[in-house]
Backbone as CSV, one residue per row, in Angstrom:
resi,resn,N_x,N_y,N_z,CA_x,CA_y,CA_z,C_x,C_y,C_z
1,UNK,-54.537,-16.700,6.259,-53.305,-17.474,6.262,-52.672,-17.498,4.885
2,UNK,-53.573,-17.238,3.705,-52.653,-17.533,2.288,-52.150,-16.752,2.487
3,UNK,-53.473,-14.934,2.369,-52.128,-14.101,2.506,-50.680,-13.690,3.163
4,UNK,-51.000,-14.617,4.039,-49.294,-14.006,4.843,-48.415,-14.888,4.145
5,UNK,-48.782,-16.058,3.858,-47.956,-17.112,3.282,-47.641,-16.133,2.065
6,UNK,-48.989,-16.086,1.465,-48.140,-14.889,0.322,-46.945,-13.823,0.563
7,UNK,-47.362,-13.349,1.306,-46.504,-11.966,1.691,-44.930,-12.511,2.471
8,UNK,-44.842,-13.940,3.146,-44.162,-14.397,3.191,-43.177,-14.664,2.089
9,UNK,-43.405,-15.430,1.269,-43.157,-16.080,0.002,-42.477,-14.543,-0.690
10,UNK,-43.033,-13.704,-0.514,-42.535,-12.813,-1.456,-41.327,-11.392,-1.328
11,UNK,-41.191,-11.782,0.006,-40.223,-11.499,1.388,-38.834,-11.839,0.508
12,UNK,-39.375,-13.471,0.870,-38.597,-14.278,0.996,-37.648,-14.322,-0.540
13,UNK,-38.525,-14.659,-1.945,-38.393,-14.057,-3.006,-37.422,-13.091,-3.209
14,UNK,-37.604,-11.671,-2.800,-36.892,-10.725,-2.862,-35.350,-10.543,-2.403
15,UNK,-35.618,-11.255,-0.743,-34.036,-11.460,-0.686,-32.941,-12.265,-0.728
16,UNK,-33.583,-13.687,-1.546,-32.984,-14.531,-2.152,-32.393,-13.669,-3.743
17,UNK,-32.753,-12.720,-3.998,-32.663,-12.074,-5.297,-31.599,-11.269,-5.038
18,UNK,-31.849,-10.415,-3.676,-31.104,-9.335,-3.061,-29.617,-10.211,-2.897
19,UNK,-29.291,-11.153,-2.147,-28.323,-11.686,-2.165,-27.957,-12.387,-3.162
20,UNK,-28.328,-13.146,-4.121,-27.982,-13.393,-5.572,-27.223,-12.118,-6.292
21,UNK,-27.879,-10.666,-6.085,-27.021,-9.959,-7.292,-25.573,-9.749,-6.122
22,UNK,-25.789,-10.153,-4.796,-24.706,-9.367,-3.853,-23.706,-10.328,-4.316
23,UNK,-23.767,-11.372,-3.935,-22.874,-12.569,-4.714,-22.437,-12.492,-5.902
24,UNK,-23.209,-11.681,-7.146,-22.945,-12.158,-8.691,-21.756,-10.660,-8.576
25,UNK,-22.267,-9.756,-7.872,-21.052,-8.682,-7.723,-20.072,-8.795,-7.273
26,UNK,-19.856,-9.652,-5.939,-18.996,-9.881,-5.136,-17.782,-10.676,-6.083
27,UNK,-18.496,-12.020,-6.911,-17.808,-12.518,-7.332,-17.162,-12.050,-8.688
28,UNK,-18.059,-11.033,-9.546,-17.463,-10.121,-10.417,-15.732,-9.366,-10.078
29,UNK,-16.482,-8.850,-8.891,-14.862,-8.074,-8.831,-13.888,-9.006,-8.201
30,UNK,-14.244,-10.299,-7.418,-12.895,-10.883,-6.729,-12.871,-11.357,-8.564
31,UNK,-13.028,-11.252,-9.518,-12.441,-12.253,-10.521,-11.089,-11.283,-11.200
32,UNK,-11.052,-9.607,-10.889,-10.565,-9.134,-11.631,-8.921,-9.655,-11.819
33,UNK,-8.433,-9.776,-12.911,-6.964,-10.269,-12.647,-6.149,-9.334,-13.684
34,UNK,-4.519,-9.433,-13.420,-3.243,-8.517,-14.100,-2.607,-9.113,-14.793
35,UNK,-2.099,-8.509,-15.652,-0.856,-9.039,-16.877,0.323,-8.185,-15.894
36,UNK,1.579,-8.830,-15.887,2.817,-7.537,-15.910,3.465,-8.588,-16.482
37,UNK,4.230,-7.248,-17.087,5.636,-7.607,-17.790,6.652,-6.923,-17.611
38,UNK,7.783,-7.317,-17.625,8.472,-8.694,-17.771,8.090,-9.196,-16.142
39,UNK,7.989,-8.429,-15.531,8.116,-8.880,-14.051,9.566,-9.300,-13.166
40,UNK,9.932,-10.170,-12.149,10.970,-10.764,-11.931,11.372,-9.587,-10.825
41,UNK,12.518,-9.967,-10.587,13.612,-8.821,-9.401,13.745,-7.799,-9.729
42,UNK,12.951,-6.821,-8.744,13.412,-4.976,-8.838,14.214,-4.531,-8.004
43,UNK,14.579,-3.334,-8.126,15.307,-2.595,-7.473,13.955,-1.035,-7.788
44,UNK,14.718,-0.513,-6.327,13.721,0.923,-6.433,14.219,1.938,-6.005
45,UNK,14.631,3.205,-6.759,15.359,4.297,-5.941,14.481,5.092,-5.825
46,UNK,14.494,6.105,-4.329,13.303,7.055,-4.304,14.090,8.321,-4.303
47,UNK,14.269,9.755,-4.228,14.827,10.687,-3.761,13.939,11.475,-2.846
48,UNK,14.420,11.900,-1.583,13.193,12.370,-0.310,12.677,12.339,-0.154
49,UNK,12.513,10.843,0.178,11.034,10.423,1.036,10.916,11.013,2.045
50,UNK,9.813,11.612,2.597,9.239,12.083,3.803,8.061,10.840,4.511
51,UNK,8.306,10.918,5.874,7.251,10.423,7.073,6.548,11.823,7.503
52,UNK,5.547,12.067,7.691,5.227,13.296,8.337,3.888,12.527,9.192
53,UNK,4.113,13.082,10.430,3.368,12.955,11.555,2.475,14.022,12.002
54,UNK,1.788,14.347,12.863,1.464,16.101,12.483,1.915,16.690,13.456
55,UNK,3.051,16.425,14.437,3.664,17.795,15.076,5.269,17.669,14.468
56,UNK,5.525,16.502,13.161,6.832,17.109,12.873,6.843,16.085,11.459
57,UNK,8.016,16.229,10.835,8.311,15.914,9.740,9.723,15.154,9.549
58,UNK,9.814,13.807,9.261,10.680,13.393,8.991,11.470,12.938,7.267
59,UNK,12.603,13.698,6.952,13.043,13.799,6.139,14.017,12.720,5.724
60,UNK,14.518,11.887,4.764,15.740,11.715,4.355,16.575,11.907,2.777
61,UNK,17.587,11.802,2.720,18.450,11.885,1.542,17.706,11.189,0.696
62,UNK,17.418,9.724,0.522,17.271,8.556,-0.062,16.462,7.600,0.229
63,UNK,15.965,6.659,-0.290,15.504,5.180,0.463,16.057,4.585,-1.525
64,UNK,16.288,2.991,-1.158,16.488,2.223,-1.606,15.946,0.724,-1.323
65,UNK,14.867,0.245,-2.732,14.097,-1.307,-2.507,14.487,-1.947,-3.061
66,UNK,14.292,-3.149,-2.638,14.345,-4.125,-3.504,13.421,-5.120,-3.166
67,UNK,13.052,-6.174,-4.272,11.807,-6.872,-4.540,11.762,-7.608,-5.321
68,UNK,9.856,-7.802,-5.683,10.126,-8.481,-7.245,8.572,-8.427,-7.441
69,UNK,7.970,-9.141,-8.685,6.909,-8.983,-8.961,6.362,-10.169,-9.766
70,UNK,5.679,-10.580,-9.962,5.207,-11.797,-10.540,5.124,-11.791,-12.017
71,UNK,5.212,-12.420,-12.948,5.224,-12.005,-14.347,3.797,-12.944,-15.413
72,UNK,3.422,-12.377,-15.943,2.423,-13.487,-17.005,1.138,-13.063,-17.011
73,UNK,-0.048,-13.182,-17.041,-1.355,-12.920,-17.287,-2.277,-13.947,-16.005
74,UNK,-3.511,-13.404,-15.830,-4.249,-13.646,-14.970,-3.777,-13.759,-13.573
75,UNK,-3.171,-12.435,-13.108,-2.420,-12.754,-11.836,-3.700,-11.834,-11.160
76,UNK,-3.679,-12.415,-9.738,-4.536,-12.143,-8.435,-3.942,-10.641,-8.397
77,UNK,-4.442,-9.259,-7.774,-3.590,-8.246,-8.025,-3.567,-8.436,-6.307
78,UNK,-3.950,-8.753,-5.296,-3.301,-9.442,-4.343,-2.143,-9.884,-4.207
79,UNK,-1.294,-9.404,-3.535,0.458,-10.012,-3.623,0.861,-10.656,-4.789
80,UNK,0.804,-9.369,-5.998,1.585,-9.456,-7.353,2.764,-9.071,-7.500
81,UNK,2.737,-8.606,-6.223,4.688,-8.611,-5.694,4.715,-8.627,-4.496
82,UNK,6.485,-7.891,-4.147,6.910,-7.926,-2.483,7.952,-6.823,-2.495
83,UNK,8.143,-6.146,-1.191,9.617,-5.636,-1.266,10.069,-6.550,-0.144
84,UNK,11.363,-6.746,-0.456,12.214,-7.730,0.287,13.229,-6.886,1.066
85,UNK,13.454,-5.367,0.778,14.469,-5.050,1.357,14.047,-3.501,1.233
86,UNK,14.028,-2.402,2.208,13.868,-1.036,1.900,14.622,-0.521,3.413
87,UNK,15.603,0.279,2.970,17.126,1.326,3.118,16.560,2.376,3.408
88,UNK,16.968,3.241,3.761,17.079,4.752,4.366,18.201,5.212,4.537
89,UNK,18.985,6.613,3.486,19.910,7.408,4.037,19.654,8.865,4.141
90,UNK,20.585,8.987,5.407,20.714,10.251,6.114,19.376,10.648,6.403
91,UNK,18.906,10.275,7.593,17.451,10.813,7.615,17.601,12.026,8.872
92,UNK,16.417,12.911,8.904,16.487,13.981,10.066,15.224,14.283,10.274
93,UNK,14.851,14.794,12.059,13.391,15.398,12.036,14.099,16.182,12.727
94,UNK,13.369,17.548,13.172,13.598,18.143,14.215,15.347,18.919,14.259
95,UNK,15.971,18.877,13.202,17.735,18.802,13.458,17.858,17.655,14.406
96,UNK,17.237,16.795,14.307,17.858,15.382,15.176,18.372,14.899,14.046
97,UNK,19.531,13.479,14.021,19.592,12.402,12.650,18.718,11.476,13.324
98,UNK,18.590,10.858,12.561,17.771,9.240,12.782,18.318,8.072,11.965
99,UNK,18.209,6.912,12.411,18.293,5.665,11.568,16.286,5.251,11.566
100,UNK,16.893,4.865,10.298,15.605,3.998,10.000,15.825,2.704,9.614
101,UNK,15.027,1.429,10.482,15.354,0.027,10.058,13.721,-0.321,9.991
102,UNK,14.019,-1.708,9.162,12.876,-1.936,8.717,12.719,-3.707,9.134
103,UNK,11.506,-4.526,8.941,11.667,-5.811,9.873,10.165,-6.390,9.481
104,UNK,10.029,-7.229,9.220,9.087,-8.407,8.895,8.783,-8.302,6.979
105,UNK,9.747,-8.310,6.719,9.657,-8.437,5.275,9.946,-9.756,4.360
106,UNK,8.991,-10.070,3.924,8.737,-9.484,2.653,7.310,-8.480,3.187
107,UNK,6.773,-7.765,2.542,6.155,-6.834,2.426,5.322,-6.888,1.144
108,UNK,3.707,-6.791,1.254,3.301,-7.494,-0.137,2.674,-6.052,-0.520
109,UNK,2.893,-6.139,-2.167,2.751,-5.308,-2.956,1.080,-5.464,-3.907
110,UNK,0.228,-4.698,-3.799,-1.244,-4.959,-3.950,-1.697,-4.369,-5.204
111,UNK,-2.550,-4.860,-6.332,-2.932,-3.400,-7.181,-4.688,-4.065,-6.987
112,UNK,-5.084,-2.436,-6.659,-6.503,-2.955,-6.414,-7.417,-1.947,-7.591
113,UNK,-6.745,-1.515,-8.435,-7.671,-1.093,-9.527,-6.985,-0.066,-10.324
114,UNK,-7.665,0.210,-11.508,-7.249,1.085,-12.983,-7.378,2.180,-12.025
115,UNK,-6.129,3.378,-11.890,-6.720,4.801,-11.442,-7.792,5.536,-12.217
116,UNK,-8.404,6.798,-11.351,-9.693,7.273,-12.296,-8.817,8.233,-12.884
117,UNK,-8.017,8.589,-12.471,-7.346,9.968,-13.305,-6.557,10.056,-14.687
118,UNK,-6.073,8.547,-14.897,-4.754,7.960,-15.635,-5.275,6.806,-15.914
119,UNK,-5.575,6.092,-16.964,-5.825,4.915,-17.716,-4.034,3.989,-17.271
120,UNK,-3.243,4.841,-17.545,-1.720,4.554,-17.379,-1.635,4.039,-15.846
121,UNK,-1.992,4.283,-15.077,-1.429,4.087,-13.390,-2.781,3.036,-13.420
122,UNK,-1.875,2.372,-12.188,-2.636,1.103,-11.685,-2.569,1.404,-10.136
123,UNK,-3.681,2.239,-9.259,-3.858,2.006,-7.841,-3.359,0.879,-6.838
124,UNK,-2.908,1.216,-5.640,-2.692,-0.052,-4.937,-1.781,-0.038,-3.419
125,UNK,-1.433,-0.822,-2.568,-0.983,-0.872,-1.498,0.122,-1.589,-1.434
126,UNK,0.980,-1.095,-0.168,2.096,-2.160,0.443,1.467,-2.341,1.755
127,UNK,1.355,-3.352,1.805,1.029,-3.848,2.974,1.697,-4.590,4.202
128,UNK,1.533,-5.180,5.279,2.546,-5.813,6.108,3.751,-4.399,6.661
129,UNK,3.713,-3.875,6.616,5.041,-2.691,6.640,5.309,-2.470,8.355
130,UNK,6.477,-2.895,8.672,6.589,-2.759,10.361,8.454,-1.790,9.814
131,UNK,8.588,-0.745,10.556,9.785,-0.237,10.744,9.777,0.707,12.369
132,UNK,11.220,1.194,12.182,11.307,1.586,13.662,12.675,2.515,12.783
133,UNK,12.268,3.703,14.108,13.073,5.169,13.851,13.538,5.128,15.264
134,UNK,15.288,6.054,15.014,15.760,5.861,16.314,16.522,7.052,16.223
135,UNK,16.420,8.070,17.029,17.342,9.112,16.780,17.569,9.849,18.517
136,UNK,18.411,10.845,18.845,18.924,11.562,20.071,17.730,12.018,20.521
137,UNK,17.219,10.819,21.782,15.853,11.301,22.560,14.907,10.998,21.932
138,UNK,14.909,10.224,20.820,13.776,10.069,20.315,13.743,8.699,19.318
139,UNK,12.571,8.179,19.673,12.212,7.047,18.970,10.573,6.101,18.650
140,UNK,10.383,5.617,17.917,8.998,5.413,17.604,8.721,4.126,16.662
141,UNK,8.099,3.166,16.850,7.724,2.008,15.776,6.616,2.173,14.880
142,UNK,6.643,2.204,13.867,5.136,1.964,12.957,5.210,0.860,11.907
143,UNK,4.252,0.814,12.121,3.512,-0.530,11.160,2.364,-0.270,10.475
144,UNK,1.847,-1.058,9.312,0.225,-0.309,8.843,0.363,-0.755,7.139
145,UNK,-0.403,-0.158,6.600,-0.402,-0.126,5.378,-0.458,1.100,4.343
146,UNK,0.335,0.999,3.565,0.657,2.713,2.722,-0.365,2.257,1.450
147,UNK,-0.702,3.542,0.521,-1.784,3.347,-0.376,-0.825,4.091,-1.399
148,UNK,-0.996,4.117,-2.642,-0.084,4.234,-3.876,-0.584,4.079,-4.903
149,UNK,0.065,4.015,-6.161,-0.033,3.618,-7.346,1.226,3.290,-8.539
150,UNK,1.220,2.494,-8.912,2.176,2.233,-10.282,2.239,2.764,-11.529
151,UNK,2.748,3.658,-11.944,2.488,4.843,-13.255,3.863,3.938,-14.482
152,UNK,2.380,3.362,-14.724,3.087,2.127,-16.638,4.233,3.379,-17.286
153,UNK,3.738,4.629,-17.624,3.939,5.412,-18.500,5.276,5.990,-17.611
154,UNK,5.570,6.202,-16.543,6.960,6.667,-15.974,7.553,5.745,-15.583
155,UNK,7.654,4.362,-15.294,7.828,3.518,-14.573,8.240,3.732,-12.630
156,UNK,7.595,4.152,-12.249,7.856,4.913,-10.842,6.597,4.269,-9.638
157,UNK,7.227,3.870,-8.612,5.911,3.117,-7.471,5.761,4.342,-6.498
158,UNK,4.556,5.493,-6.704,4.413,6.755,-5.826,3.210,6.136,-4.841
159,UNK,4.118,6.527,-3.280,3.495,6.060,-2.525,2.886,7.636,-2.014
160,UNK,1.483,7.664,-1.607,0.886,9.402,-1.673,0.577,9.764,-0.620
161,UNK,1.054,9.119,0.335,0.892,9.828,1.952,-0.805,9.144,2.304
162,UNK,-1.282,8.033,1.964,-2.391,7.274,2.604,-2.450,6.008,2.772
163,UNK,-3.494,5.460,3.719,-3.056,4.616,4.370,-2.743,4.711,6.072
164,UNK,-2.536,3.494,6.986,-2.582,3.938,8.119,-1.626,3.166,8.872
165,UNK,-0.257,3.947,8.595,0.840,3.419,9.075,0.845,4.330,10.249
166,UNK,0.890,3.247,11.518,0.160,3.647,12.626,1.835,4.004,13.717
167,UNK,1.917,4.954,14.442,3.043,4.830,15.354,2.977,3.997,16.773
168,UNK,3.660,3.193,17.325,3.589,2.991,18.475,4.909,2.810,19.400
169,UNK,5.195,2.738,20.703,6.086,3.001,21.376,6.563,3.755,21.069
170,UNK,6.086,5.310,20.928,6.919,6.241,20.916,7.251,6.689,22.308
171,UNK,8.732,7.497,22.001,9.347,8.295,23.095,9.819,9.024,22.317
172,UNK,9.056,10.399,21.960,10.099,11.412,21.242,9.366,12.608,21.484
173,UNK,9.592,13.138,22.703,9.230,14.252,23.078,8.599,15.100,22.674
174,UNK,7.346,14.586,22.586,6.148,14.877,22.047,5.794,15.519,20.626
175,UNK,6.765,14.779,19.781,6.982,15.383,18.312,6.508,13.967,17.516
176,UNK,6.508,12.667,18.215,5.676,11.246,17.759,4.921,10.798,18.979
177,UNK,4.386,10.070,18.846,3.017,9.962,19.957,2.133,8.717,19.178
178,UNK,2.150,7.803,20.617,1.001,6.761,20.263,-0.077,6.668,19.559
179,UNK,-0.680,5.916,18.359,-1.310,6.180,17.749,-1.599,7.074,16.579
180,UNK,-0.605,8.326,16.666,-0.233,8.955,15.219,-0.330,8.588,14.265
181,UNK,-0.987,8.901,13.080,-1.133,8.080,11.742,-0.030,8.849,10.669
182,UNK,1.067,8.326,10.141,2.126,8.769,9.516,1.572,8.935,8.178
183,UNK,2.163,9.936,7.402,1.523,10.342,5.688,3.127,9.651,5.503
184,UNK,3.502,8.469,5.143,4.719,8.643,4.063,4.732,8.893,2.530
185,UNK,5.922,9.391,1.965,5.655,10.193,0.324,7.036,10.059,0.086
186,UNK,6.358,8.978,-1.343,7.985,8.686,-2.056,7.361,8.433,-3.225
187,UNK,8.468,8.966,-4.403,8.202,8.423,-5.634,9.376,7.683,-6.158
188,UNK,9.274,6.081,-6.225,10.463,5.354,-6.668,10.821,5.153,-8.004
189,UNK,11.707,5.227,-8.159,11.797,4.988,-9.851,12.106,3.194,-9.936
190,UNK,11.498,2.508,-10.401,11.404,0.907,-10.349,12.618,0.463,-11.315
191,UNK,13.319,-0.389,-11.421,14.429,-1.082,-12.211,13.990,-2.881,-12.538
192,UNK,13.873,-3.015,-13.328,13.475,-2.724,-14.881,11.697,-1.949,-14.822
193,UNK,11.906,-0.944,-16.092,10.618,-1.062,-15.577,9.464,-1.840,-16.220
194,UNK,8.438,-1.519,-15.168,7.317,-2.772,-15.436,5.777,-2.498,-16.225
195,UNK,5.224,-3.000,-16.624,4.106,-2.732,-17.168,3.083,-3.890,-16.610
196,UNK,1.719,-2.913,-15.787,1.162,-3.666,-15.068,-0.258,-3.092,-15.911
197,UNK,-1.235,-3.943,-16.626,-2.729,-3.965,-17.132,-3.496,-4.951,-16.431
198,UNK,-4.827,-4.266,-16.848,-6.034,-4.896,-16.100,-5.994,-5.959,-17.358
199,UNK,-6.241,-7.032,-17.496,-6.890,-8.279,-18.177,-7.830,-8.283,-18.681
């Protein structure tokens, strides 16, 4: 009986330890926090953004954001901003046109870490994102979340085609389709620009 009590005891020991470092990690990284500056109301111009689906490709002229971002030190990189407003002109798939509208915004803007490639770029997501495409015979809703990064050194928000902005109710003759996972790809140029560091 000691020994099991022993062997108990030492079980027990171990994964009180095991979950102690899981916790001392866990709480390590929820602590990480951001400086930006100046922060406040953006504007964002992109030039040809693409949606691409994989039996077609949707093109436009333009998109145009607007937003804002939080300003000061020790910010959550959790909704350290928003876009409040994102435009689409002249869009086309297929030689179809399309409108693109967009709907449940604000839209929160995420940085979830230093990139490995660039000390300069700060990794991260838009999240919340619901829009809807409407063009001759064809139409489709997606929603999901896009994956990105913020480049300090260009001032530009490049969103890189990841993430899983998902399609649904499509009707577009078999060029969008339920469940499709969309690559969108834009590189915005941000107004003013911003400078976002790890703390």
């Amino acid at each position: 009986m000691h020994t099991l009590a022993r062997k108990i005891a030492v079980v027990a020991a171990a994964g009180g330890a095991a979950l102690g470092l899981f916790a001392t990690s866990a709480s390590a990284g929820a602590q990480a926090t951001w400086t930006v500056s100046p922060g406040g109301a953006i504007t964002a111009h992109a030039q040809v953004p693409t949606l691409t689906v994989p039996a077609a490709t949707l093109t436009c002229d333009s998109a145009d954001a607007t937003g804002s971002v939080k300003s000061g030190s020790g910010l959550d990189g959790a909704g350290i901003g928003q876009i409040n407003s994102l435009t689409f002109d002249n869009c086309g798939l297929a030689g179809i046109s399309f409108e693109v509208t967009t709907s449940n915004t604000p839209w929160a803007l995420n940085v979830t870490g230093v990139n490995a490639a660039n000390p300069d770029w700060v990794d991260g997501t838009i999240s919340g994102i619901t829009a809807h495409i409407e063009g001759t015979g064809c139409s489709a809703d997606f929603s999901g979340t896009v994956t990105g990064r913020y480049q300090n050194d260009t001032g530009e928000l490049v969103v890189d085609g990841g993430g899983d902005l998902t399609a649904s109710n499509a009707n577009c003759l078999g060029l969008i389709n339920d469940g499709d996972v969309a690559s969108f790809e834009a590189a915005f140029a941000v107004s003013p620009n911003q400078t976002i560091t790890l703390d």
